[in-house]
Rosetta silent file (secondary structure, phi, psi, omega in degrees, C-alpha in Angstrom):
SEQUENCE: XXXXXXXXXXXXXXXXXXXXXXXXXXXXXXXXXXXXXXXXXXXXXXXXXXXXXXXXXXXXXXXXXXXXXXXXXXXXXXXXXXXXXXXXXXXXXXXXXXXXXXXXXXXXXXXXXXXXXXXXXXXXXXXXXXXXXXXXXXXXXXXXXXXXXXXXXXXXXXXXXXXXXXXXXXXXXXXXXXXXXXXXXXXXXXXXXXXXXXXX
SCORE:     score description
SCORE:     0.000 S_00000001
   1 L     0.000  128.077  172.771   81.293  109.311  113.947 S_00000001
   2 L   -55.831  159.030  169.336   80.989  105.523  115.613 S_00000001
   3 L  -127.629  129.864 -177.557   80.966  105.303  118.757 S_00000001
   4 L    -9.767  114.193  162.980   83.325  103.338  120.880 S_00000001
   5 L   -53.281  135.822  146.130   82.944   99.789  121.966 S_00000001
   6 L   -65.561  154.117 -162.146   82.900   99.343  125.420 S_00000001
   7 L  -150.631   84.325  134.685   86.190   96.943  126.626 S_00000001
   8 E   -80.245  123.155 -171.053   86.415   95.474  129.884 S_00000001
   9 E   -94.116  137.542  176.173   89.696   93.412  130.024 S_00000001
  10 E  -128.342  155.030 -151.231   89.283   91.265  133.204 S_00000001
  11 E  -175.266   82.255  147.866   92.908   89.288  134.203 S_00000001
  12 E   -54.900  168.584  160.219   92.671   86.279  136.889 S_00000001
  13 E   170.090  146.344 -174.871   96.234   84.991  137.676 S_00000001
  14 L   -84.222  143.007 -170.142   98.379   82.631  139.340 S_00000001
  15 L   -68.185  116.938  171.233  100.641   83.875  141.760 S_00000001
  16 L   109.092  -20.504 -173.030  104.239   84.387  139.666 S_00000001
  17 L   -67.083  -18.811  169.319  102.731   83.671  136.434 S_00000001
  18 L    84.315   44.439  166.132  103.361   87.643  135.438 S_00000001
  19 L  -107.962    1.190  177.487   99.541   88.302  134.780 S_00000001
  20 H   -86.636  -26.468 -175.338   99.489   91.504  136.756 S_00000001
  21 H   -78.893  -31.529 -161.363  102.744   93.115  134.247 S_00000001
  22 H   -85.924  -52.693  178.099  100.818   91.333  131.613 S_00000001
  23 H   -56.589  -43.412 -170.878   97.606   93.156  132.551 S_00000001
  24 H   -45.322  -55.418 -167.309   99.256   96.508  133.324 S_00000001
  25 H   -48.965  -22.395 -168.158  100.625   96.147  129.384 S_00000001
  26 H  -103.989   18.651  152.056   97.265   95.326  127.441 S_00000001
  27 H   -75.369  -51.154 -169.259   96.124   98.594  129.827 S_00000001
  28 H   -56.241  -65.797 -179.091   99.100  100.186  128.053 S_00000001
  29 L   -56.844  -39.570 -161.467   98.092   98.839  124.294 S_00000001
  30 L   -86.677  -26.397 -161.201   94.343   99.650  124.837 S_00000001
  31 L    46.185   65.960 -162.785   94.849  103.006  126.405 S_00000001
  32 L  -131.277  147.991 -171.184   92.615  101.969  129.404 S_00000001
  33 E   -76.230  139.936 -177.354   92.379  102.765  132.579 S_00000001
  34 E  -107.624  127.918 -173.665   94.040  100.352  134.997 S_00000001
  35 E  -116.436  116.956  171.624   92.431   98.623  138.375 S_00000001
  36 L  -139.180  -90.585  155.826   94.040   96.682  140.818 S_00000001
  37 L  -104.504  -40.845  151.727   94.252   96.757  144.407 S_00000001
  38 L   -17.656  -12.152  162.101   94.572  100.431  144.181 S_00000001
  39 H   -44.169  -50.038 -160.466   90.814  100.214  143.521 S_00000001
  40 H   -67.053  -21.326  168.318   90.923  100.181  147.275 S_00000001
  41 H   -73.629  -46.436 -166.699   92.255  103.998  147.221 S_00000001
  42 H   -56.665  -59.783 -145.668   89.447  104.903  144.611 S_00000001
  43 H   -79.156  -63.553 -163.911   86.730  103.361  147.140 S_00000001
  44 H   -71.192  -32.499  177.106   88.259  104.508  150.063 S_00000001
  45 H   -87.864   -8.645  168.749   88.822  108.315  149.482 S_00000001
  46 H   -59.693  -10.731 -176.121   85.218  108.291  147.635 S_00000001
  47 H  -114.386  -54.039  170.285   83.646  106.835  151.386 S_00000001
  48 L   118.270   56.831  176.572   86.564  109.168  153.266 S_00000001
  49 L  -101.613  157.801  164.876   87.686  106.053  154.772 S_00000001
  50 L   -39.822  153.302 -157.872   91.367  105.430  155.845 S_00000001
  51 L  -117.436  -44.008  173.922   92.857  103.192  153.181 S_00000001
  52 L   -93.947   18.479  174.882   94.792  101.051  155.325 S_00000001
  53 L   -97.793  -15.833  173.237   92.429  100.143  156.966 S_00000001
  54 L   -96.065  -29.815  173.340   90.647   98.637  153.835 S_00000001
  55 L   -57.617  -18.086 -177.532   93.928   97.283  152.731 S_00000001
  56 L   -85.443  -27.636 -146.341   94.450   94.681  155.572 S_00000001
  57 L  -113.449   11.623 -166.553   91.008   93.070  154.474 S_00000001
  58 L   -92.649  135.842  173.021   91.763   93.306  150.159 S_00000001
  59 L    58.988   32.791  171.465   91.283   89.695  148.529 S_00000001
  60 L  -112.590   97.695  176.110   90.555   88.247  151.558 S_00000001
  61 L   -38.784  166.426  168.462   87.465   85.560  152.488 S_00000001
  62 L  -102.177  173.459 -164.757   85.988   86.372  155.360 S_00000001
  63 L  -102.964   98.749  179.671   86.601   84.030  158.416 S_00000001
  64 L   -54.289  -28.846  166.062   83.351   82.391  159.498 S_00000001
  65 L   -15.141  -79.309 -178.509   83.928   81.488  163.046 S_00000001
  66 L   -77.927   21.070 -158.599   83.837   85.133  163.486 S_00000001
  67 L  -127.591  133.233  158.350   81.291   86.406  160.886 S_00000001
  68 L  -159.779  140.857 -153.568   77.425   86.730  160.908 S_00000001
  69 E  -109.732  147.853 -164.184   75.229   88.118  158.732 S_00000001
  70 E  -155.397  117.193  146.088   71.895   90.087  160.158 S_00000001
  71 L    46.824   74.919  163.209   69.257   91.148  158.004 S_00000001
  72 L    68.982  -12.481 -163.896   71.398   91.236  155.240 S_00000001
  73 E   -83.946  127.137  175.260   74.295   93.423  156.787 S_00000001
  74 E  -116.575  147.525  177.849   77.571   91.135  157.477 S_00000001
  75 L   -94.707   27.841  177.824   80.201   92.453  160.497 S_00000001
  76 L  -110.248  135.116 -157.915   82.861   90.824  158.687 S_00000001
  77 H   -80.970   -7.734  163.851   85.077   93.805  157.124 S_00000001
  78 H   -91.229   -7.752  158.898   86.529   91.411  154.288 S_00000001
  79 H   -62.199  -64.594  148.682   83.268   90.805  153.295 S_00000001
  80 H     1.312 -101.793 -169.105   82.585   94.322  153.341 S_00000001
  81 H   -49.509  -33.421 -168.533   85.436   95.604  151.404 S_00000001
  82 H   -94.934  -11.397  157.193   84.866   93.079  148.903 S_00000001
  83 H   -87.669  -26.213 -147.425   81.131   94.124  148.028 S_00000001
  84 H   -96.504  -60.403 -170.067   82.247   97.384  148.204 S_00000001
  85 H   -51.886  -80.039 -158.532   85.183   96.697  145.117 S_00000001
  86 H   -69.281  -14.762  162.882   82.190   94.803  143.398 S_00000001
  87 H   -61.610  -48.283  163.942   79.632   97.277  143.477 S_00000001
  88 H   -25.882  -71.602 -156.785   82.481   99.906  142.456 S_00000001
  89 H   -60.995  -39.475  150.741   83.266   97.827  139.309 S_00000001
  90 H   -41.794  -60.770 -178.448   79.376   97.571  138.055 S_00000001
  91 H   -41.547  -81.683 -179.322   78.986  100.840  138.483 S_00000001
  92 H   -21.799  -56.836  170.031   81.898  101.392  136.052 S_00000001
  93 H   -44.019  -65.631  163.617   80.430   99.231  133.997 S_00000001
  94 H   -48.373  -27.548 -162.268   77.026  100.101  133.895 S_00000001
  95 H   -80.839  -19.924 -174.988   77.931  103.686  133.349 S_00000001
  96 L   106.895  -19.791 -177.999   79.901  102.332  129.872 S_00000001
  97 L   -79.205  162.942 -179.543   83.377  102.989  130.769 S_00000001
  98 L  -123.432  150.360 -157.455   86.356  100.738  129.835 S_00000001
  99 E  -145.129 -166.157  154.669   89.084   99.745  131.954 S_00000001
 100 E  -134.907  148.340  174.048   91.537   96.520  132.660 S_00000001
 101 E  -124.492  104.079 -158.155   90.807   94.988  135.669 S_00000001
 102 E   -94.097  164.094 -170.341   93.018   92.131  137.819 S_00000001
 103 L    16.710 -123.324 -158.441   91.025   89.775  139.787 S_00000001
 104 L    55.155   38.419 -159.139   88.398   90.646  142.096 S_00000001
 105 L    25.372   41.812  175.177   86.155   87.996  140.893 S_00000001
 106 H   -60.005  -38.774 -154.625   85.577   90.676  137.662 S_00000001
 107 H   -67.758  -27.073  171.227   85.272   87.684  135.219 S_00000001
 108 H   -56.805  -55.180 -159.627   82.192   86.613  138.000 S_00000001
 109 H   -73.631  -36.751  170.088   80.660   89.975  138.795 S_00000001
 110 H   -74.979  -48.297 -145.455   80.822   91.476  135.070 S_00000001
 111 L   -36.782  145.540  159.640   79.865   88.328  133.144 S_00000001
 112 L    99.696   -0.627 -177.713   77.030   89.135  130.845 S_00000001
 113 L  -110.581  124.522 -172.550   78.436   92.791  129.821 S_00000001
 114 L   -97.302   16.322  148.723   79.225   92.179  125.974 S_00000001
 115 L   -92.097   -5.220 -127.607   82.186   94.299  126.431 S_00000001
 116 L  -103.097  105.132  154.475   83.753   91.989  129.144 S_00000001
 117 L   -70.071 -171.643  172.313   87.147   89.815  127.978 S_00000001
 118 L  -160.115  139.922 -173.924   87.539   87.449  130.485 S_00000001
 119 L  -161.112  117.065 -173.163   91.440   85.972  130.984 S_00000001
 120 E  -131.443  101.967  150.995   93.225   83.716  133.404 S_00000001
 121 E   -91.009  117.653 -178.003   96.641   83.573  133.281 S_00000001
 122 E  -109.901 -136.698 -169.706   98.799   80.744  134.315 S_00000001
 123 L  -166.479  150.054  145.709  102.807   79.906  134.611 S_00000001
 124 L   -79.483  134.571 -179.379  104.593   76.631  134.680 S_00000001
 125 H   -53.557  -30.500   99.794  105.990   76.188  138.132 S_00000001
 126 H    16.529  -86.917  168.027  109.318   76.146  137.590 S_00000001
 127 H   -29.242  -71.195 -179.954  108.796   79.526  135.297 S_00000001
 128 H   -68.800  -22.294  166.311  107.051   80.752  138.116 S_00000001
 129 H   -56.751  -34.084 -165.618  109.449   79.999  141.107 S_00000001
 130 H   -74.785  -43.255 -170.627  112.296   81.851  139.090 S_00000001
 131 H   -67.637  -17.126  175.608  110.175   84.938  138.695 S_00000001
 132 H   -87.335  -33.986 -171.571  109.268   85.033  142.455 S_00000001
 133 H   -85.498   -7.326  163.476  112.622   84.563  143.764 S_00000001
 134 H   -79.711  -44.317  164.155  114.173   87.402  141.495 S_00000001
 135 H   -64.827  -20.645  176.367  111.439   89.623  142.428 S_00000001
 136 H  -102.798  -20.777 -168.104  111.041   88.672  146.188 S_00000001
 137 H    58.512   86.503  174.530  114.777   88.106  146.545 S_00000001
 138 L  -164.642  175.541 -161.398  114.155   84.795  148.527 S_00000001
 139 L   -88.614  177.044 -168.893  115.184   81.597  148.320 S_00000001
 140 H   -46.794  -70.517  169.125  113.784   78.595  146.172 S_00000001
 141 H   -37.469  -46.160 -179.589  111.991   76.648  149.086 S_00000001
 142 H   -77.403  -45.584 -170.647  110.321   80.451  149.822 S_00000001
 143 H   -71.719  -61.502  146.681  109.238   81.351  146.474 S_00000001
 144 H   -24.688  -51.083  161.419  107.332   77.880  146.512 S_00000001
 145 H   -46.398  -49.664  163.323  106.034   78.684  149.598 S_00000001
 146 H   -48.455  -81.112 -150.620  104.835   81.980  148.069 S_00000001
 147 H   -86.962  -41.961  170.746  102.879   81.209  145.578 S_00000001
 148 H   -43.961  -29.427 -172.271  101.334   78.053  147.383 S_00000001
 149 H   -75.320  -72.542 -147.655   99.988   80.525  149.952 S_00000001
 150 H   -57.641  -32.881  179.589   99.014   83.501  147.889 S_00000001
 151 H   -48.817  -57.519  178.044   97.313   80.899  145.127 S_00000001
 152 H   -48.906  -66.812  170.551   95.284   79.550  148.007 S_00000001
 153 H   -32.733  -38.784 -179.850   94.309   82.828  149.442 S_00000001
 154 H   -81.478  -36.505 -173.793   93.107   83.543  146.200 S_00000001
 155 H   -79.789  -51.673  169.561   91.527   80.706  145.398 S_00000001
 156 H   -35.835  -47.167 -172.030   89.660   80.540  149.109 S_00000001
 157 H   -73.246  -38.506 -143.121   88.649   84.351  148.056 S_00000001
 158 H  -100.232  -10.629 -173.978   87.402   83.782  144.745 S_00000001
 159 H   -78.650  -45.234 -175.141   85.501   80.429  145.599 S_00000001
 160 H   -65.338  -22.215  164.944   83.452   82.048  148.479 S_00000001
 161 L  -131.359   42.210  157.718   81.912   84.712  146.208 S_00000001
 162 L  -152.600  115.317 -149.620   81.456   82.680  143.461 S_00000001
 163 L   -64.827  -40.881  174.441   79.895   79.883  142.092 S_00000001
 164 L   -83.465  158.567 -170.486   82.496   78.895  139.224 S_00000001
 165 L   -63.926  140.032 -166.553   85.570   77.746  139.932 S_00000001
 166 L   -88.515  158.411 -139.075   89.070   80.086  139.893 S_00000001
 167 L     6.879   32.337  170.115   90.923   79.112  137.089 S_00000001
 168 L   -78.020   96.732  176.983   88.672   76.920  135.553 S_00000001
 169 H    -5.156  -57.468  167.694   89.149   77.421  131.844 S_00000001
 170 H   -46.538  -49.075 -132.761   85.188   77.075  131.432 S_00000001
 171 H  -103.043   -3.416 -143.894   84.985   80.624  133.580 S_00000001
 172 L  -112.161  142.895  176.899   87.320   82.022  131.387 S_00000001
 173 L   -72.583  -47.945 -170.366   87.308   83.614  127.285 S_00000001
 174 L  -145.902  147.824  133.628   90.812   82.306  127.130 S_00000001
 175 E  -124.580  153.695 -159.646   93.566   81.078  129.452 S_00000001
 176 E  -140.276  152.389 -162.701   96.519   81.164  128.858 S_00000001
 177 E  -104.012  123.135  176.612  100.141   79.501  130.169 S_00000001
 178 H   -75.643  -30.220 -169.553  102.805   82.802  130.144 S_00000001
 179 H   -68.681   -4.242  159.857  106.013   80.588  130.401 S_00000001
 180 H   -90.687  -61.657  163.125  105.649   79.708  126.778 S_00000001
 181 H   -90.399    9.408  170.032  105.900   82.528  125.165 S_00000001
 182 L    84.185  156.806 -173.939  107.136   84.869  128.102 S_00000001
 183 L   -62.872  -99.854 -136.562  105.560   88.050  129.605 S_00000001
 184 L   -58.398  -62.244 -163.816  105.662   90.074  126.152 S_00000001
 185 H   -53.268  -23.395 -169.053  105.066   87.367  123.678 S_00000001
 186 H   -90.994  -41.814 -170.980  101.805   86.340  126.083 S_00000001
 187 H   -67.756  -29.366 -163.149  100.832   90.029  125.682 S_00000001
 188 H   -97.725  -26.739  179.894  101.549   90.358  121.879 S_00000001
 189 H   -68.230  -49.244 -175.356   98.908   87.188  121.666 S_00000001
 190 H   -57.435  -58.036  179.915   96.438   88.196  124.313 S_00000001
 191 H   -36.880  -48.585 -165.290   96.351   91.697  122.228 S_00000001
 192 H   -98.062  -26.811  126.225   95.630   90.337  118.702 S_00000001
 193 H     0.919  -78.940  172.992   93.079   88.362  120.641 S_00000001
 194 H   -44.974  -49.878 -177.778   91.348   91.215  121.979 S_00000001
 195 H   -60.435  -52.962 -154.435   91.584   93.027  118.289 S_00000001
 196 H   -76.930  -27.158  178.820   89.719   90.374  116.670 S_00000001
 197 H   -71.211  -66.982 -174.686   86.666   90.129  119.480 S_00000001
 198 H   -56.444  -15.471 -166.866   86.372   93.889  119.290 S_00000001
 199 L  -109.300   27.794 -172.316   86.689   94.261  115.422 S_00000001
 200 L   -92.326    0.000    0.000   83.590   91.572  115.152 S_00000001
């Protein structure tokens, strides 16, 4: 009997663009375990730590002002938490299992595991405004707002513990814009994608 390819699906995305329902689904198709910021549950009852207390610091840089690192040990807790999520996800790795994973610098921290997809999905603005303000129930002017922030946030997190850039195509297997063919139709591509890497 063969034995299984390992398949880590890894799934950057712009805020609104519908890459986390896009990730859940090729979790769905693959019959893979799904990671997202619930990792932070995973982590936290395996350490017995409080959860929401790791949850104020998820996807967060740390703030230098207040941060310094001593003899290799940093006191800043978004720092922390965010070594913590990347050791977690080697380990997974190393060990052989296959998952989908959103952010977390995975496409950074895995690179070099020749199971590892790599995927950054992005949205026309527009696309993405409509999908935040039906889903946040806020107005236009907010839903801009929204995604300017959380994009930043993200992008501030993923630049600081990594050298390439987020959602620079080069970092990436594929990227891909969802507002052309819609959450399912980006999903039915990304899939038959996926088939053809794994069936090599």
């Amino acid at each position: 009997m063969e034995e299984k390819k390992q398949l880590i699906i890894s799934v950057g995305r712009e805020f609104g663009s519908g890459g986390h329902e896009i990730a859940e689904e090729l979790a769905k198709r693959f019959h893979l375990p799904f990671y997202d910021y619930h990792l932070i549950g995973e982590i936290a009852a395996g350490k017995k730590i409080d959860v929401k207390t790791l949850e104020r610091f998820d996807e967060l840089p740390k703030i230098p002002f207040f941060s310094r690192t001593v003899k290799g040990y940093s006191n800043s807790p978004q720092e922390n938490i965010a070594n913590m999520q990347f050791e977690y996800l080697k380990k997974k790795a190393a060990a052989g299992e296959s998952f989908v994973i959103v952010g977390r610098c995975s496409e950074t921290i895995l690179k070099g595991n020749p199971g590892l997809i790599s995927i950054f999905v992005l949205g026309d603005i527009e696309a993405k405004v409509d999908r935040v303000t039906e889903r946040e129930h806020v107005s236009r002017i907010e839903a801009e707002e929204m995604i300017a922030r959380h994009d930043r946030k993200r992008k501030t997190y993923h630049n600081h513990y990594c050298r390439g850039k987020w959602g620079d195509s080069r970092n990436y297997d594929i990227s891909i814009n969802s507002s052309k063919l819609g959450t399912l139709g980006t999903v039915d591509m990304l899939e038959e994608y996926i088939r053809r890497r794994i069936g090599k």
